[in-house]
N, C-alpha and C positions, 0 to 999 in steps of 0.2 A: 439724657442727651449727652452724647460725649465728645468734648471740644478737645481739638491738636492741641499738643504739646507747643507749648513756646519756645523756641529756639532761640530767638534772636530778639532784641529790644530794639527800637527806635527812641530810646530816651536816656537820660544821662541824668545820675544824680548829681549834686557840688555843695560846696556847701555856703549859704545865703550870703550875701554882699551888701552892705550901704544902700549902691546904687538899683540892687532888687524891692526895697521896701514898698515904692509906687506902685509895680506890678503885684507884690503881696497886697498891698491893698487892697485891690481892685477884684483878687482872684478871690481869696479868703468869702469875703459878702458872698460872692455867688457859689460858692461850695456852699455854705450852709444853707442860701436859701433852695439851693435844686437838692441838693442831697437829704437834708434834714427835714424836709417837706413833707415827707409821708408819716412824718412822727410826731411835728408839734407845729402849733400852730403861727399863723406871721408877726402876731405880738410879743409870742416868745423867742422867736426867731430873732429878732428885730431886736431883742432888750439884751440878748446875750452875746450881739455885736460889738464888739468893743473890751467889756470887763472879761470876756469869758472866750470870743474867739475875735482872735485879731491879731498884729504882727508884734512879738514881743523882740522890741530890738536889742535889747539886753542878751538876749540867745545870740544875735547873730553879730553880732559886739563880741560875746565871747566864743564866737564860733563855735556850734554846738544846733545851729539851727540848719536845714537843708534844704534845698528844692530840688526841685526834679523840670529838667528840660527836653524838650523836644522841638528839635531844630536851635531855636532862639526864643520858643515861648514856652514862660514857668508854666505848667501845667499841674505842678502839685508840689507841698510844700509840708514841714512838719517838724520838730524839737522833742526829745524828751528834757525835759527838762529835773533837773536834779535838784530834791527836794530834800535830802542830807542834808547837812552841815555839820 
């Protein structure tokens, strides 16, 4: 199947704010349970909430964390985070 070329975006990336963390919240949960769904199950879904995916504020404190917007709502979000020192 071969799908057009994207041209044009309707989303914007920036980089995370304070006053985004609510919305991280709320988005983060349902990214893993709709996306990681076909791979593990709701108990381990459920237990890696928090320790392993969730909003590290410390990125976005040091500015280093992103989202990505579309119109006015975060629809995706993500950090590498730097594990040097």
């Amino acid at each position: 199947m071969n799908r057009p070329a994207v041209t044009t975006t309707d989303w914007t990336p920036r980089l995370a704010r304070q006053e985004d963390i609510r919305a991280l919240e709320v988005l983060i949960p349902l990214s893993v349970r709709t996306l990681q769904a076909p791979y593990y199950s709701s108990a381990q879904m459920e237990s890696a909430l928090g320790p392993v995916f969730g909003v590290d504020k410390q990125l976005i404190w040091d500015g280093t964390y992103f989202i990505v917007e579309q119109g006015t709502q975060i629809i995706g979000c993500g950090a590498r985070k730097n594990t040097r020192y």
